[in-house]
VOBATI-923153 format. One record per residue (C-alpha): residue in three letters; z, x, y. Coordinates in steps of 0.2 Angstrom, whole numbers, padded with zeros to 4 digits, always signed. Layout:
AlaZXY
...
//
This chain:
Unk-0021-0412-0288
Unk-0022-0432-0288
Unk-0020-0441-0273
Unk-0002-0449-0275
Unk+0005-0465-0268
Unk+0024-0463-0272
Unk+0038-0478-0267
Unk+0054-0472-0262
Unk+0068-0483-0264
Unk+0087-0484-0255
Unk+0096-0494-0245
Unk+0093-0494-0226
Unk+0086-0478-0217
Unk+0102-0478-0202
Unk+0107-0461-0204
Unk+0114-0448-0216
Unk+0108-0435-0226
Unk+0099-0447-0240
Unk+0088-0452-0227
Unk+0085-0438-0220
Unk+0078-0435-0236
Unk+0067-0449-0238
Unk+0057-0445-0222
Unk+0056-0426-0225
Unk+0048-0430-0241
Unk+0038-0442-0234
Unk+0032-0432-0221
Unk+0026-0420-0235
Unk+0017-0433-0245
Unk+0008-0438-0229
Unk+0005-0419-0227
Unk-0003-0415-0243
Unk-0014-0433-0241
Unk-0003-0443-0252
Unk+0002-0460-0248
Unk+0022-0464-0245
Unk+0030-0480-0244
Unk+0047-0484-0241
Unk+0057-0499-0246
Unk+0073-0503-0240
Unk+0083-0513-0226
Unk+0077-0504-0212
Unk+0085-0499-0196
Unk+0080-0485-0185
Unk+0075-0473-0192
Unk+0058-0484-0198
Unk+0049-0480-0182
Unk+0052-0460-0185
Unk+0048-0463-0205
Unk+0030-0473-0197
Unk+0026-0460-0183
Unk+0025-0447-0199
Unk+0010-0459-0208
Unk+0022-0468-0220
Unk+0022-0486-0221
Unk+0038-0495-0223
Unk+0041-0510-0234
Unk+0055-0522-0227
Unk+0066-0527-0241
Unk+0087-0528-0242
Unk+0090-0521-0260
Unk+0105-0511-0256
Unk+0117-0526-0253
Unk+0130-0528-0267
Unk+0125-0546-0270
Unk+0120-0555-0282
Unk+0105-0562-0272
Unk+0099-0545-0270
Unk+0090-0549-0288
Unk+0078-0559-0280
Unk+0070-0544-0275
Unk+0062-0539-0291
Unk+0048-0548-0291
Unk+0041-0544-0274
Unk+0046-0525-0277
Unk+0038-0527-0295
Unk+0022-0534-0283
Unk+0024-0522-0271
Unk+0021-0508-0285
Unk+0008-0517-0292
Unk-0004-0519-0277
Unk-0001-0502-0270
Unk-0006-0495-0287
Unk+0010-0484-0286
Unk+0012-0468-0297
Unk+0029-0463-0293
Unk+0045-0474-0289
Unk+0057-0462-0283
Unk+0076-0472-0282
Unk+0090-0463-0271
Unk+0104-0475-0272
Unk+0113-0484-0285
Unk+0108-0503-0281
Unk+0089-0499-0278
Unk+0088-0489-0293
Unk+0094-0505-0302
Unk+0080-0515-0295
Unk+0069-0501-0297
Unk+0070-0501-0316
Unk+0070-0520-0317
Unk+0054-0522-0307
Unk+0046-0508-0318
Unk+0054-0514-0336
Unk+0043-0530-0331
Unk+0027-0520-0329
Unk+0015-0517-0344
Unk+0002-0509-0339
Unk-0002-0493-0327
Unk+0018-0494-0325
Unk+0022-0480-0311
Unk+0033-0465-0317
Unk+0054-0466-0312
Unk+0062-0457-0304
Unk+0079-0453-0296
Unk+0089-0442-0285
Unk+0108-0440-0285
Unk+0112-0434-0271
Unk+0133-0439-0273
Unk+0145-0437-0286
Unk+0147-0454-0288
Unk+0163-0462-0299
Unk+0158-0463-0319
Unk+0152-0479-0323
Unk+0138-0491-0332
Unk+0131-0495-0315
Unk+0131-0475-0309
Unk+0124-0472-0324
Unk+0107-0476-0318
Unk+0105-0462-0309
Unk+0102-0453-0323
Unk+0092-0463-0331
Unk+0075-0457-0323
Unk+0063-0448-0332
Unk+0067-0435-0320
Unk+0084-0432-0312
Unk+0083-0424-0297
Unk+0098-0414-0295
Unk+0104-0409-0275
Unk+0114-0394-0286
Unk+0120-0386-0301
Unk+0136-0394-0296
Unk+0128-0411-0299
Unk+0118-0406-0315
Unk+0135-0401-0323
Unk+0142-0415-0317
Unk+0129-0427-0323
Unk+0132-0419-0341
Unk+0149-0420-0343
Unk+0148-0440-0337
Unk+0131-0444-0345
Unk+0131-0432-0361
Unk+0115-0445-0368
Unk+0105-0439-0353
Unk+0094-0426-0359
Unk+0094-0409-0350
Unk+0077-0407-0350
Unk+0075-0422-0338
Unk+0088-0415-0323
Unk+0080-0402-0312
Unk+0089-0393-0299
Unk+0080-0396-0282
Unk+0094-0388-0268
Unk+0091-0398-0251
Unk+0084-0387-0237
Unk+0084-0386-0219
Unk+0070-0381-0206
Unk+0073-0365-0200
Unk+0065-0368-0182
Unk+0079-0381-0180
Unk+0094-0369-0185
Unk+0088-0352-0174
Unk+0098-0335-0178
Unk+0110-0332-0165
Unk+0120-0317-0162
Unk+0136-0313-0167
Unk+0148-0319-0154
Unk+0136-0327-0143
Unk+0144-0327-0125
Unk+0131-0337-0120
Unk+0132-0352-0132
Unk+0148-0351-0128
Unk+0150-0353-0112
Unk+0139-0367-0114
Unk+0153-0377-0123
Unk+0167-0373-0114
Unk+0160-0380-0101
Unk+0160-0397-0107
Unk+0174-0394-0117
Unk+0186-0381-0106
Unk+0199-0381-0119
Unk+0188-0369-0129
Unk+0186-0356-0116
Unk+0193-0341-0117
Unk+0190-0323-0127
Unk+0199-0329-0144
Unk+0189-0335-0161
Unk+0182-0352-0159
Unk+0183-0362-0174
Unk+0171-0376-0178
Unk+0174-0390-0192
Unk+0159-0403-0191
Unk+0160-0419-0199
Unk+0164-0438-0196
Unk+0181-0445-0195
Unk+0187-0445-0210
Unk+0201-0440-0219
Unk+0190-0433-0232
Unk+0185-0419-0220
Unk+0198-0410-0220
Unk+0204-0411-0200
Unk+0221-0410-0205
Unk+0218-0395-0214
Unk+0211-0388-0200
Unk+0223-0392-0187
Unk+0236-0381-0198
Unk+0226-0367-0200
Unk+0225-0366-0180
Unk+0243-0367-0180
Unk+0244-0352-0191
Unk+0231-0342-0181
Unk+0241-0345-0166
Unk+0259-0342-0174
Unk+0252-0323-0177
Unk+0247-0321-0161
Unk+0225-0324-0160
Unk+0220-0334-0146
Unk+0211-0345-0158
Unk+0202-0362-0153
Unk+0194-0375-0163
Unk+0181-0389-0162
Unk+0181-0403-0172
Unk+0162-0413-0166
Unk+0161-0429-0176
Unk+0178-0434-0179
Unk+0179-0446-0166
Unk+0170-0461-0171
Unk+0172-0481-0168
Unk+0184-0486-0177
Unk+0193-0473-0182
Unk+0206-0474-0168
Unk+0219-0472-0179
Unk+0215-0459-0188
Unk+0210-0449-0169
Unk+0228-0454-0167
Unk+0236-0445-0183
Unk+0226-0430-0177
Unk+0232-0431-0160
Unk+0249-0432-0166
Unk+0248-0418-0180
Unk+0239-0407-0165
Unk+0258-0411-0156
Unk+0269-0404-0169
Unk+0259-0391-0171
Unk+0258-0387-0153
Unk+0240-0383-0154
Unk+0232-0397-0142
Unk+0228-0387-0125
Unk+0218-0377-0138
Unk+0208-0391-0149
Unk+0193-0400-0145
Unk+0192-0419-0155
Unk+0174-0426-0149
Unk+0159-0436-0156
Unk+0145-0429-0165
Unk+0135-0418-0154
Unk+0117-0419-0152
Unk+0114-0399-0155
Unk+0124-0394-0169
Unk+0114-0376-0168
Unk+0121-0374-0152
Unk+0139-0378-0157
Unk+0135-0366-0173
Unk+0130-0353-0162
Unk+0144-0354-0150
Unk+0156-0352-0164
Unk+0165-0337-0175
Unk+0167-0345-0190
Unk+0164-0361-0196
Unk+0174-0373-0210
Unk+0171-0384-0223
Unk+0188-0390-0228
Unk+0184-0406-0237
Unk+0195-0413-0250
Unk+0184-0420-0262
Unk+0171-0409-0270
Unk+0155-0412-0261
Unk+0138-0410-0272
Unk+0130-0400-0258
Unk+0138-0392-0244
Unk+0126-0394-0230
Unk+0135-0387-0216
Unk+0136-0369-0226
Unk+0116-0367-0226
Unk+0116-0373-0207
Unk+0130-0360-0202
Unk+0121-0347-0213
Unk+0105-0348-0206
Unk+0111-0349-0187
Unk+0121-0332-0195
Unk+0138-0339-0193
Unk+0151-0339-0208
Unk+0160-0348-0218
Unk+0177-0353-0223
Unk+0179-0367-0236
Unk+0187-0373-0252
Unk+0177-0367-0266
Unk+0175-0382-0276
Unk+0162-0394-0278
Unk+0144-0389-0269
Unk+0153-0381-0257
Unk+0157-0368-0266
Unk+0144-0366-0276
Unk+0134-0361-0260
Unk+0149-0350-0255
Unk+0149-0339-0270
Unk+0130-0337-0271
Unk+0128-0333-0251
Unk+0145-0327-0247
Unk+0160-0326-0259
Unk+0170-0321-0247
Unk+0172-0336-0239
Unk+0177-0345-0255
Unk+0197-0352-0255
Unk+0204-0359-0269
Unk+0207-0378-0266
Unk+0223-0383-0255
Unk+0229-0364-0254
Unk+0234-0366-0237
Unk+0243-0349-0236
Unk+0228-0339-0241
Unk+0214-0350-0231
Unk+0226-0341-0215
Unk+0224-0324-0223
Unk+0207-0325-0225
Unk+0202-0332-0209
Unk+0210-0316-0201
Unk+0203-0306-0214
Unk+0184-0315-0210
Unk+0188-0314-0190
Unk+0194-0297-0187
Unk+0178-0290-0195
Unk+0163-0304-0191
Unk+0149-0301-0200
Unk+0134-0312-0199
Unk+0128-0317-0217
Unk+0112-0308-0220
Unk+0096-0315-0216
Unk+0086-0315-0232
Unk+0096-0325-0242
Unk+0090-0345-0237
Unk+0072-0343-0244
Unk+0079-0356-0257
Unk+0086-0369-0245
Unk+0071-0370-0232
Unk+0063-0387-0231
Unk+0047-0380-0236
Unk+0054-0376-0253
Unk+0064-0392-0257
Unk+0047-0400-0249
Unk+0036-0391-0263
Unk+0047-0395-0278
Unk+0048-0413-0276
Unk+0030-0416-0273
Unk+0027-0402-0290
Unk+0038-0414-0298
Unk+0028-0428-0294
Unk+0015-0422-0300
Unk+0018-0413-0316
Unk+0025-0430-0321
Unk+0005-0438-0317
Unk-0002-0424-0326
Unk+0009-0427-0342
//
């Protein structure tokens, strides 16, 4: 194999799971003795991105602006000098530069390619996400969707590549875990107790379905099951509002001596582990589903609406867990149904969505496109 230099392209590196993605597979370029440069705004995740061997390339091109075009030319020179092979874009702006820069390049003109990692609204300017000459797809979800919105795009040019976690980072635990438990009830007392915990992860937004939540812990506790619920990463700034409407809704319910609204914590494994089922209740159809691989591996199920990616992981690891979208009658039933004989998903079944894996694809995309 070649020694690659690829250019990965988004907005800022903050957080979030597309930046996660940039470092990981920068990290594995570095790895494999590539070379991997990153362009974006910055922010604090540049001194993790460098620490791994990649460089980082200071430049705003994810403001919607348009002043962000002036960009083009030092990219474009950016590429040049580094003798780049690969431009890898994975957001909608810096794609746009990306192909501009690179439109304006004769010769040794680096190969494009993109990654959508969201179902973004149809459109002219989404459309450049599937205008690489190889689409990396999170999911089938996405490459379907893709299709339908894109139906010029040829096939041949998306390509699956699932995200995947580190198995060292999400630990099997067993099946209640008193332990882990107590653990949490000790910062949070309101989960104590020898009823389910539920956990629902995610930021505050109405998108994640809290609400949904908070009635489905109401219906637990109507029949009788001392059922709790944490909800880590609801509480954010600015969202007091929105913490409000859940306090309130937690009220009618009668539910708050047994609810838990926190910020993100900073071991989601342990608060996986701690838990009897976990959910994924968001309203709109995600095009992964992280939080279902996480809870899997740690050996923890899962209860969700079976649309999007979300429920493409659900009826592939565990149909079970599946619930048709907004049914909140039989999302009740089936939580009963999942709680009052736990099993632990089995263990073989994440070989496709380890990091190694996802890792390996991308860089075997890389360079099958240098060898064409």
């Amino acid at each position: 194999m070649r020694r690659l230099t690829v250019v990965q392209l988004l907005p800022a590196l903050e957080a979030g799971g597309v930046e996660r993605a940039t470092l990981e597979i920068a990290e594995a370029l570095v790895r494999a003795g590539h070379r991997a440069i990153v362009v974006s705004a910055g922010g604090r995740l540049v001194a993790p991105l460098e620490a791994r061997g990649a460089r980082h390339v200071t430049l705003d091109i994810g403001r919607k602006s348009p002043v962000t075009l002036r960009h083009v030319p030092a990219l474009r020179r950016l590429l040049r000098e580094a003798g780049a092979d690969i431009v890898h874009a994975r957001s909608r702006l810096p794609a746009w530069l990306g192909w501009l820069a690179l439109r304006g390049m004769r010769a040794a003109r680096p190969h494009f390619v993109t990654t959508a990692h969201g179902l973004n609204s149809p459109s002219r300017y989404s459309a450049i996400m599937a205008r690489g000459e190889r689409v990396v797809c999170v999911s089938e979800t996405v490459r379907d969707y893709l299709q339908q919105h894109y139906p010029a795009t040829d096939p041949r040019r998306l390509v699956v590549i699932p995200r995947g976690i580190d198995p060292a980072a999400f630990p099997r635990a067993p099946l209640p875990d008193p332990a882990a438990r107590a653990r949490i009830a000790a910062r949070h007392p309101q989960l104590g107790g020898r009823g389910p915990l539920l956990l629902l992860p995610g930021r505050g937004t109405r998108l994640k379905g809290h609400a949904d939540a908070i009635a489905l812990l109401a219906d637990l506790r109507g029949s009788g099951l001392d059922a709790r619920l944490w909800m880590p990463g609801a509480v954010q700034a600015g969202r007091a509002a929105y913490m409000a409407e859940l306090a309130g809704l937690a009220r009618v319910a009668r539910v708050e001596a047994a609810l838990a609204i926190t910020e993100a914590t900073a071991d989601i494994a342990q608060a996986y582990a701690a838990s009897d089922l976990v959910l994924q209740l968001s309203c709109k159809p995600e095009a992964f589903g992280r939080t279902v691989i996480e809870a899997h591996a740690v050996g923890r199920p899962v209860l969700g609406w079976a649309h999007g990616g979300v429920g493409e992981l659900l009826r592939a690891l565990q149909p079970q867990g599946a619930v048709a979208p907004f049914d909140q009658a039989l999302l009740a039933a089936t939580a009963r149904r999942l709680l009052a004989q736990p099993q632990p998903p089995p263990a073989g079944t994440m070989q496709a969505f380890q990091l190694h894996a996802m890792q390996g694809a991308t860089l075997a995309l890389y360079q099958s496109l240098v060898g064409e």
